[in-house]
C-alpha positions in Angstrom: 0.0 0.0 0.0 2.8 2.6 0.5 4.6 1.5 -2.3 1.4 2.0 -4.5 1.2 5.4 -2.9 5.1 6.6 -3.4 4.3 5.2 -6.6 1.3 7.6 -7.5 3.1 10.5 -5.5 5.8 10.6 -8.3 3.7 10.0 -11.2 1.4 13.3 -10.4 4.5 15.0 -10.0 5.8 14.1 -13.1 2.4 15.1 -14.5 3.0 18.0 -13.1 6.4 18.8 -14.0 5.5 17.4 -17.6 2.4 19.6 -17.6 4.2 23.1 -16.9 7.0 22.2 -19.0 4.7 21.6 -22.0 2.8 25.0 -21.0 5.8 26.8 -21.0 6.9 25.7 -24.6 3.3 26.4 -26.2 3.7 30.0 -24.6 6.8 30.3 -25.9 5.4 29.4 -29.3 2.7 31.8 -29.2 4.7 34.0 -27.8 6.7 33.5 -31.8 3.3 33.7 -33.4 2.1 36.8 -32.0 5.7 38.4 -33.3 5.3 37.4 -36.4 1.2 38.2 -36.3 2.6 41.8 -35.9 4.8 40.9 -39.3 3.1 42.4 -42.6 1.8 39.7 -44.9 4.9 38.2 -46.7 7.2 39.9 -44.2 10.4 37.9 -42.5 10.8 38.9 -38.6 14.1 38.5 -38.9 14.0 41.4 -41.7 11.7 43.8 -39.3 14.1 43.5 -36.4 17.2 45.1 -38.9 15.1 47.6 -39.9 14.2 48.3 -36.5 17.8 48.1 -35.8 18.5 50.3 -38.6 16.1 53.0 -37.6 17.5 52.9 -33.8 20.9 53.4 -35.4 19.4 56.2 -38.5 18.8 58.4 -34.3 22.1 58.1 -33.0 24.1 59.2 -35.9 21.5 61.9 -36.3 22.3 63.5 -33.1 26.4 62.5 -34.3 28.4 65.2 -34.5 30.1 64.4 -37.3 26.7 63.8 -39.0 25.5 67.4 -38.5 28.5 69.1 -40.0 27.3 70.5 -43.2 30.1 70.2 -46.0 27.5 71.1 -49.1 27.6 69.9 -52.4 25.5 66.7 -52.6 25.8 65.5 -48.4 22.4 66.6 -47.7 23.5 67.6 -44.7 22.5 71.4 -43.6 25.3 73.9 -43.4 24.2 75.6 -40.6 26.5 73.5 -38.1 30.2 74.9 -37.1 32.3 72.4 -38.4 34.1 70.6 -35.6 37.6 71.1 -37.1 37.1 74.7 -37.4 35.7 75.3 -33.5 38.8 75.6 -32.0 40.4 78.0 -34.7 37.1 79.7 -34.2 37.2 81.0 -30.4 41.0 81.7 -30.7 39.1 84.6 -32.6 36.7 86.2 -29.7 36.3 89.7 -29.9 34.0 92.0 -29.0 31.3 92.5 -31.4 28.8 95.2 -30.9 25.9 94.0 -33.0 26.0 90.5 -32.5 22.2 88.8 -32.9 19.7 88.4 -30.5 20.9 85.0 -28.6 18.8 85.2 -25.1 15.8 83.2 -24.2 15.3 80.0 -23.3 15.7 77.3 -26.3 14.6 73.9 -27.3 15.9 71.2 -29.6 14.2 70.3 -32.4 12.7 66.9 -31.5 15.6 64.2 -32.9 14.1 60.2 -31.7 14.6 59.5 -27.9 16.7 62.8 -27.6 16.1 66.3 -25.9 17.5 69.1 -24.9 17.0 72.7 -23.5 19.1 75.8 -23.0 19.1 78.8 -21.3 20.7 81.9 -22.6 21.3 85.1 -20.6 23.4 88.3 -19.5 24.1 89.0 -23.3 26.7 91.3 -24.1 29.2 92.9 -26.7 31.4 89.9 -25.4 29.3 87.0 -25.5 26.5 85.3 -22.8 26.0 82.7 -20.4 24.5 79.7 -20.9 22.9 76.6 -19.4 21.8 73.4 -20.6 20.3 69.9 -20.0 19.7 67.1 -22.5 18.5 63.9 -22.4 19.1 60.4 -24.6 16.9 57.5 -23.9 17.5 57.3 -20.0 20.8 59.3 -20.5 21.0 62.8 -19.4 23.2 65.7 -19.0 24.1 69.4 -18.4 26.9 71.9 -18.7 26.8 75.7 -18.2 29.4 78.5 -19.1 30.2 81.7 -21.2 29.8 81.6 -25.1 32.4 84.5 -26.4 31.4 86.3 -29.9 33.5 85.1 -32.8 31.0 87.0 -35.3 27.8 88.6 -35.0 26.0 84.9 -35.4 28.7 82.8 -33.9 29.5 82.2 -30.4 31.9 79.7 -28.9 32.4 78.2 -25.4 35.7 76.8 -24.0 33.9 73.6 -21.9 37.2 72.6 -21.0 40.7 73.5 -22.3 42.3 70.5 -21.2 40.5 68.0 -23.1 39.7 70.7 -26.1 36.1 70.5 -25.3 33.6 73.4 -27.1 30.4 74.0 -27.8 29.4 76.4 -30.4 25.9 77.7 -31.0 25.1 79.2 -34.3 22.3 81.9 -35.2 20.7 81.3 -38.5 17.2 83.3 -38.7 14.8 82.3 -35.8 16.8 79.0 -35.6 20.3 78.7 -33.3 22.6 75.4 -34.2 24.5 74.0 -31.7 27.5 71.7 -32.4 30.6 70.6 -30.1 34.0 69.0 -30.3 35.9 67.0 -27.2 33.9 65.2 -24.5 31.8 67.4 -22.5 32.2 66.7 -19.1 28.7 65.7 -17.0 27.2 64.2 -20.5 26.0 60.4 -19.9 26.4 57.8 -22.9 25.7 58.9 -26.6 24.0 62.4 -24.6 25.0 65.6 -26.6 24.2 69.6 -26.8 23.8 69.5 -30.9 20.9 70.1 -32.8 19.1 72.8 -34.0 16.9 75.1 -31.1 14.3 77.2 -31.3 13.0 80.0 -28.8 9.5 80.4 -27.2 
């Protein structure tokens, strides 16, 4: 009699086990079937997840640096971006500049995928302004503050940190202000950067 019961004991619990496992695996397949439900008619999975790669990887080198520089001709890229070769060259240049454009208010990127960013211009003068600013990418965020210095009446240039050659440059181009950098910006998390194009409320 207690052998007939150990013996029932572990055949329900093989039942059992058997049971969940086989649940588990027919989850796991609908789990694959409502993936590929999602799938246009005709479409591979496999294919939709390297576009959606592709599209994840189109955002980051939109907010790039080196993908906003604008070199004309046939790039397609806008040439409203300080060039990050010429930044440094650039602020060597500061000078005083007595009509220098309208930089002061508070500005916001241009929405770029999973990225923001915000920044606060005041106390312009002939010499330049201060600035602060806080961006986000994905969970990523950052900030960084300072003086811009004139370089031309559109073009103002902030020495981030002289050590590691790190400027930001901000860029006045009608209502619009581009923002570009060179050198890593200390405070910024992963892939979080100040460039874009703004526009004031």
């Amino acid at each position: 009699m207690k052998c007939s019961k150990v013996i029932l004991t572990a055949f329900f619990s093989a039942m059992l086990v058997c049971g969940c496992a086989g649940k588990s695996d027919s989850e796991d397949e609908d789990m694959y079937l409502f993936e590929n439900a999602l799938a246009e008619p005709g479409e591979d999975l496999e294919e939709t997840e390297d576009a959606e790669e592709a599209e994840e990887d189109s955002s980051v080198r939109v907010v790039s640096q080196r993908d906003l520089i604008g070199e004309g001709g046939n790039s397609g890229l806008s040439s409203d971006y300080i060039s990050e070769d010429e930044i440094a060259s650039l602020y060597a240049k500061r000078k005083s500049v007595s009509n220098a454009k309208n930089f002061e208010g508070d500005w916001q990127r241009i929405e770029i995928e999973n990225s923001a960013g915000d920044i606060e211009i005041t106390d312009q003068t002939d010499e330049g302004f201060s600035f602060e600013g806080f961006f986000i990418y994905t969970v990523n965020t950052g900030d960084c503050s300072g003086t811009a210095y004139f370089v031309s009446q559109d073009t103002a240039i902030s020495c981030i940190d002289e050590a590691s050659e790190a400027y930001i440059a901000f860029h006045k181009v009608g209502s619009s202000m581009y923002v570009s950098h060179t050198g890593e910006i200390p405070g910024m998390g992963m892939d979080v950067t100040p460039d874009g194009e703004y526009i004031s409320n």
